[in-house]
C-alpha positions as CSV (number, residue, x, y, z in Angstrom):
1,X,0.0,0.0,0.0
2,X,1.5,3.3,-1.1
3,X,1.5,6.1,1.8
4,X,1.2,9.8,0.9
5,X,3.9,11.7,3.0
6,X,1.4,14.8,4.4
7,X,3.2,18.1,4.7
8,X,2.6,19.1,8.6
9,X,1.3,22.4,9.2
10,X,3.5,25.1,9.1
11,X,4.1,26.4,12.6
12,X,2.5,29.9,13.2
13,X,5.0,32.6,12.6
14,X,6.1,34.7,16.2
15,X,4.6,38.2,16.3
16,X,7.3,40.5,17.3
17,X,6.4,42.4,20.0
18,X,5.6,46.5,19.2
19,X,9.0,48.3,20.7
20,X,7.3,51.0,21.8
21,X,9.7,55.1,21.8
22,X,7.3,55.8,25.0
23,X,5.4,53.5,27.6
24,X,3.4,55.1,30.3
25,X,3.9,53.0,33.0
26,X,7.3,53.8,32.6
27,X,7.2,57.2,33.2
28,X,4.2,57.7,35.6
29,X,4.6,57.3,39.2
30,X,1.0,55.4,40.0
31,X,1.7,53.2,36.7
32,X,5.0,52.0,37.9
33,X,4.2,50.9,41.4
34,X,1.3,49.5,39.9
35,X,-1.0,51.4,42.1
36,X,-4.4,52.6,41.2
37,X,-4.1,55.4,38.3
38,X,-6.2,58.2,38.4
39,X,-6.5,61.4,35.8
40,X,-3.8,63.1,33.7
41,X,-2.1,64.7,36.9
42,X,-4.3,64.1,39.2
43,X,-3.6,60.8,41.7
44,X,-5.8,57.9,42.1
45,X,-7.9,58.7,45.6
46,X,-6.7,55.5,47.3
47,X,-3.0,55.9,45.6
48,X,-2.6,59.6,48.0
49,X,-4.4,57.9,50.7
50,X,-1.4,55.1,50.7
51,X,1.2,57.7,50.2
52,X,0.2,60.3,53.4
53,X,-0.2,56.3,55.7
54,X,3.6,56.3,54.6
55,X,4.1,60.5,55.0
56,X,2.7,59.7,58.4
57,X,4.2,56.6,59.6
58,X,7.7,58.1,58.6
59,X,6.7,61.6,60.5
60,X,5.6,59.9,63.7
61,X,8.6,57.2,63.4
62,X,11.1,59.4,62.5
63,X,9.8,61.6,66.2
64,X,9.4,58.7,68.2
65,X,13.1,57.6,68.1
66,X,14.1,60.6,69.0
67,X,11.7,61.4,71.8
68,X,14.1,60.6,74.4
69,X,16.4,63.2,73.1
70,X,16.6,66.6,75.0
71,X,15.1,68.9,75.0
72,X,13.7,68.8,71.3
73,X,13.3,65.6,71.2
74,X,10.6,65.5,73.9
75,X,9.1,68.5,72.7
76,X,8.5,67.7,69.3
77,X,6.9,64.1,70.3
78,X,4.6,66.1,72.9
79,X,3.7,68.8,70.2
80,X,2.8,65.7,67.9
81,X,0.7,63.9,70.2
82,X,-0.7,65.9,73.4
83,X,-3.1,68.7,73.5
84,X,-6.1,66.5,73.1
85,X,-5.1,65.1,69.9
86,X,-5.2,67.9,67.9
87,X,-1.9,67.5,66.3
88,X,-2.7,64.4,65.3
89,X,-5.3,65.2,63.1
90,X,-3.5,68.1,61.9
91,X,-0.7,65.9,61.3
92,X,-2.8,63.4,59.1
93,X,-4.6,66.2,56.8
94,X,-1.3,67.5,56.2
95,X,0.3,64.5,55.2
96,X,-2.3,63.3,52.9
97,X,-2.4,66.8,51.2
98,X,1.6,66.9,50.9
99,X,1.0,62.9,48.8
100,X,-1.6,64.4,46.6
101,X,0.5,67.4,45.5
102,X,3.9,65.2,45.5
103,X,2.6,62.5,43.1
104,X,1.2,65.4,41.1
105,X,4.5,66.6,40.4
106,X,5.8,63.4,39.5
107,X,2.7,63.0,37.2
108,X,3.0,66.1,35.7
109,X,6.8,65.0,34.7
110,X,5.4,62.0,33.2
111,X,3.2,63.5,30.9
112,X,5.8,66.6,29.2
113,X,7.7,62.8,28.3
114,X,5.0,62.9,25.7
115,X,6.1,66.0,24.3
116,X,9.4,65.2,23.7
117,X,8.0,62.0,21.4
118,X,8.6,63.2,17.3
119,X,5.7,61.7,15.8
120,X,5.7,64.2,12.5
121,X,7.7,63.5,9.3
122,X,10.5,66.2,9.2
123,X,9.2,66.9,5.8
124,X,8.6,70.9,5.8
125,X,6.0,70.0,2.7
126,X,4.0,67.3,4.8
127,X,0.6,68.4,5.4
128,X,-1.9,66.8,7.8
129,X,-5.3,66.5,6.1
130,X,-8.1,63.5,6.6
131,X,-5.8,60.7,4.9
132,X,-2.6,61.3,6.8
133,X,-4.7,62.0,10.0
134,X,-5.2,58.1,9.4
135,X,-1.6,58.0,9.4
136,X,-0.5,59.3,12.2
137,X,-3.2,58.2,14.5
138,X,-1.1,54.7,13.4
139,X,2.0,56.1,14.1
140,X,0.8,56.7,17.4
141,X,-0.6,53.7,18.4
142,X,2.7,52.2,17.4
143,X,5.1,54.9,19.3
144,X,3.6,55.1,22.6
145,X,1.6,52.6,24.4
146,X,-1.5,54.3,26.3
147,X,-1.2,57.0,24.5
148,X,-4.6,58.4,25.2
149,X,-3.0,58.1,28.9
150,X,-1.0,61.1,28.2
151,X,-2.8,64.8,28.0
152,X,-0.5,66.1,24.9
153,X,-1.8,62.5,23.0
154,X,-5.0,62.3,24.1
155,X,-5.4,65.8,22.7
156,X,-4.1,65.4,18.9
157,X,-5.8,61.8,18.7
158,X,-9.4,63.0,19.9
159,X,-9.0,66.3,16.9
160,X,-7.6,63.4,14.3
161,X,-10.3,61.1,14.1
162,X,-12.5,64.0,13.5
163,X,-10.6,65.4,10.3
164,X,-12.6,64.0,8.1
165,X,-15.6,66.2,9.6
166,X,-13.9,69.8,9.6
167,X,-14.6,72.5,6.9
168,X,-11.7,74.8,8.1
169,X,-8.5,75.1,9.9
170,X,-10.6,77.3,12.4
171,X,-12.9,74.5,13.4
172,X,-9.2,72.3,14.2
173,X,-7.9,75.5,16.7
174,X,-11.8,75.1,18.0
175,X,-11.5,71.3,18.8
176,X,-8.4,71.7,20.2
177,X,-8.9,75.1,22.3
178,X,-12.4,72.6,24.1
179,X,-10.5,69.9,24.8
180,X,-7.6,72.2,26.7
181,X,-11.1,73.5,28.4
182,X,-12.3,69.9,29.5
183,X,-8.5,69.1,30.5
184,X,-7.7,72.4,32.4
185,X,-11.7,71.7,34.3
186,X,-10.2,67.6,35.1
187,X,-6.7,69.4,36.9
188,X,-8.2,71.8,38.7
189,X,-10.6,69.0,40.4
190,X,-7.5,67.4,41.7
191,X,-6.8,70.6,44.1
192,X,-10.2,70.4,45.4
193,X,-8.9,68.1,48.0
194,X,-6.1,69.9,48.6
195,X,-7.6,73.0,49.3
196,X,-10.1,71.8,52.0
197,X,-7.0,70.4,53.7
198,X,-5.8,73.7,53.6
199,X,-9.1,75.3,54.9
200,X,-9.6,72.5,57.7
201,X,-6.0,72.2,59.5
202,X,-6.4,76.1,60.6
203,X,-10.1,75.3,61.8
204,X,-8.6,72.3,63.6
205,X,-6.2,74.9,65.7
206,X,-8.8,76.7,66.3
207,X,-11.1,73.8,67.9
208,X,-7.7,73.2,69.6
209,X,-8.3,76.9,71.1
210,X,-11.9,76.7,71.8
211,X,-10.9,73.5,73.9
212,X,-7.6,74.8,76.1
213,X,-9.3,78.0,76.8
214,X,-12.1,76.0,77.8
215,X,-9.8,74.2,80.0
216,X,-8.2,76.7,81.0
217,X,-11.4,78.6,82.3
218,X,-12.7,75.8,84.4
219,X,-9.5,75.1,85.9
220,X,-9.1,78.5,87.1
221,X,-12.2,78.9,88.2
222,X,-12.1,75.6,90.4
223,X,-8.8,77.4,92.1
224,X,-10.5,80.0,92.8
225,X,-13.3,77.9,94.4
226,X,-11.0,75.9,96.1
227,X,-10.2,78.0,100.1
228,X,-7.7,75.7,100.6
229,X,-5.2,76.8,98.3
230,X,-5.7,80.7,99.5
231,X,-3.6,79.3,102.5
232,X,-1.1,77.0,100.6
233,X,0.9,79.2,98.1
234,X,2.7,75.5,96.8
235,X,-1.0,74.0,96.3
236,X,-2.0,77.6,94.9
237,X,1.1,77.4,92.0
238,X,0.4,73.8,90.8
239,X,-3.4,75.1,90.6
240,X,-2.1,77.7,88.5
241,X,0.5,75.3,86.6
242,X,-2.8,73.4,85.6
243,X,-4.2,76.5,84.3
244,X,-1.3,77.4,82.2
245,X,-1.1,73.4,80.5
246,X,-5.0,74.6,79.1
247,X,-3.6,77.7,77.6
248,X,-0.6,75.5,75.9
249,X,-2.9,73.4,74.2
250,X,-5.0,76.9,72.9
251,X,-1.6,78.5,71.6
252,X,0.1,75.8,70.1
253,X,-2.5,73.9,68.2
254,X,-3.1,77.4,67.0
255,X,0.2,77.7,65.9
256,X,0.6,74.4,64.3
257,X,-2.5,74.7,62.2
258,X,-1.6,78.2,61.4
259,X,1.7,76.8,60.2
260,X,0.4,73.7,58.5
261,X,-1.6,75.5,56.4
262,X,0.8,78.0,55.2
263,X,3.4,75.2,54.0
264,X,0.7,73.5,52.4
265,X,-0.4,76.9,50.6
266,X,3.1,77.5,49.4
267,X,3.0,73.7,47.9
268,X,-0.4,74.3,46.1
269,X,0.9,77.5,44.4
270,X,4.1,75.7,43.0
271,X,2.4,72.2,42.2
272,X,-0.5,74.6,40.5
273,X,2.6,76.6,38.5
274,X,3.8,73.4,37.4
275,X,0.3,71.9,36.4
276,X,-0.6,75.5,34.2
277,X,2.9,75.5,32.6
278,X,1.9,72.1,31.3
279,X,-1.3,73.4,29.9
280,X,0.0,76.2,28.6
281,X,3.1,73.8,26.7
282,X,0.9,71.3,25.7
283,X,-1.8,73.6,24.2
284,X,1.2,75.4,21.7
285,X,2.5,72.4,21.0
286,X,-1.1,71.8,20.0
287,X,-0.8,74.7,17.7
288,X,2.4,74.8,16.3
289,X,3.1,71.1,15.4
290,X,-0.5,69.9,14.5
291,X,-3.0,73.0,13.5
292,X,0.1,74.6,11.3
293,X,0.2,71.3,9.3
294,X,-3.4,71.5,8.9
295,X,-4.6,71.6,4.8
296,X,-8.1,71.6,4.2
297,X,-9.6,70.5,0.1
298,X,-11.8,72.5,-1.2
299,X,-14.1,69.2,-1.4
300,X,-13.8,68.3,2.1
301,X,-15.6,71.6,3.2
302,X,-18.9,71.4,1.1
């Protein structure tokens, strides 16, 4: 019997992985750790709720082995955690508003990476019309991985796949200008937990100075009460020294939140500098790279 020698199937040829010029959990802070991601600069809630746990743990640790050291040692562990436990809770709102503004910062370093990507032909003649806005979009997709992850990106791809529909270069500089709108409304949502840090550490001194004077009051009063300590000067002064620990906790959580809140003020301004310079780059490199390039037929207007 004569056999047929059957060609086996030809193995399935390896796809090469994409390469990619950019990767953004390369150069984003969240996305490396592989911690929860949240909004072009903005941090993931939980992500700035992890980082002020270990703001706080390395504040209070830091304090505590040195709390045997005189005198500032002491002192700074007392100012921490006495006076009713006001520091504390100043401590924790200011710890979880200096994470949000530091991993902002490192997100707002991770997205200019996006601007430095060349994604245009170095052809002065190229033009971008609705055939090489097919183009590029591939070009991008093969350049950057998650590239609508970056605000610069997102950007040109959400005005490319719309080409086809413009009439004018004017309606391009109009797509882009309400996108820079929606991105600019997304940032400044990120400080609106910042800024009722800010607000609430000062009130919190000021609870602390509602409660020492409060203190304070009754325990003077009850000297005053007391006839026995109108003969004892000795028993009269540690009266009074209990009088005077009530008005320490009024002054300093005072001070502290006052403080606090003037750090974390300064912080805001710079993180916010940082966050509009990146607007402001990302919208002219909006304009000069992409609407410049922009050709528009005379048959794709009618």
């Amino acid at each position: 019997m004569q056999t047929t020698n059957v060609p086996s199937p030809r193995a399935p040829a390896q796809v090469r992985p994409i390469e990619f010029e950019l990767r953004f959990v390369d150069v984003d802070v969240e996305g490396r750790f592989g911690l929860p991601i949240g909004r072009l600069t903005n941090p993931h809630s939980i992500t700035g709720a992890l980082v002020a746990a270990v703001l706080l743990a390395t504040l209070y640790g830091s304090v505590w082995l040195v709390r045997t050291v005189e005198p500032w040692g002491s002192t700074a562990w007392m100012w921490l955690t006495s006076y009713q436990g006001i520091p504390v809770a100043i401590a924790v709102l200011t710890c979880w508003a200096c994470a949000i503004l530091f991993l902002k910062l490192w997100k707002i370093r991770g997205q200019r990476r996006a601007l430095q990507v060349s994604l245009l032909p170095k052809d002065p003649l190229w033009v971008l019309d609705g055939g090489s806005a097919e183009q590029l979009i591939r070009k991008i997709a093969v350049t950057v991985e998650e590239a609508e992850s970056f605000m610069y990106l997102r950007r040109v791809l959400g005005v490319l796949r719309t080409m086809r529909n413009v009439g004018r270069v004017a309606d391009v500089e109009e797509l882009f200008e309400s996108r820079a709108g929606a991105d600019e409304a997304i940032i400044d949502s990120g400080y609106a937990p910042v800024k009722a840090f800010i607000w609430g550490v000062p009130v919190l001194g000021f609870i602390g100075t509602v409660i020492g004077l409060t203190q304070a009051t009754g325990r003077f009063g009850a000297v005053l009460r007391d006839d026995s300590m109108k003969q004892d000067l000795e028993k009269l002064a540690g009266g009074l020294t209990d009088v005077l620990a009530g008005l320490d906790t009024a002054f300093i959580t005072t001070a502290e939140g006052l403080i606090a809140a003037f750090v974390l003020y300064l912080l805001q301004m710079l993180v916010k500098q940082a966050d509009d310079r990146l607007l402001d780059d990302v919208r002219e490199a909006c304009s000069v790279r992409i609407v410049t390039r922009v050709r528009i037929a005379p048959s794709a207007a009618t």
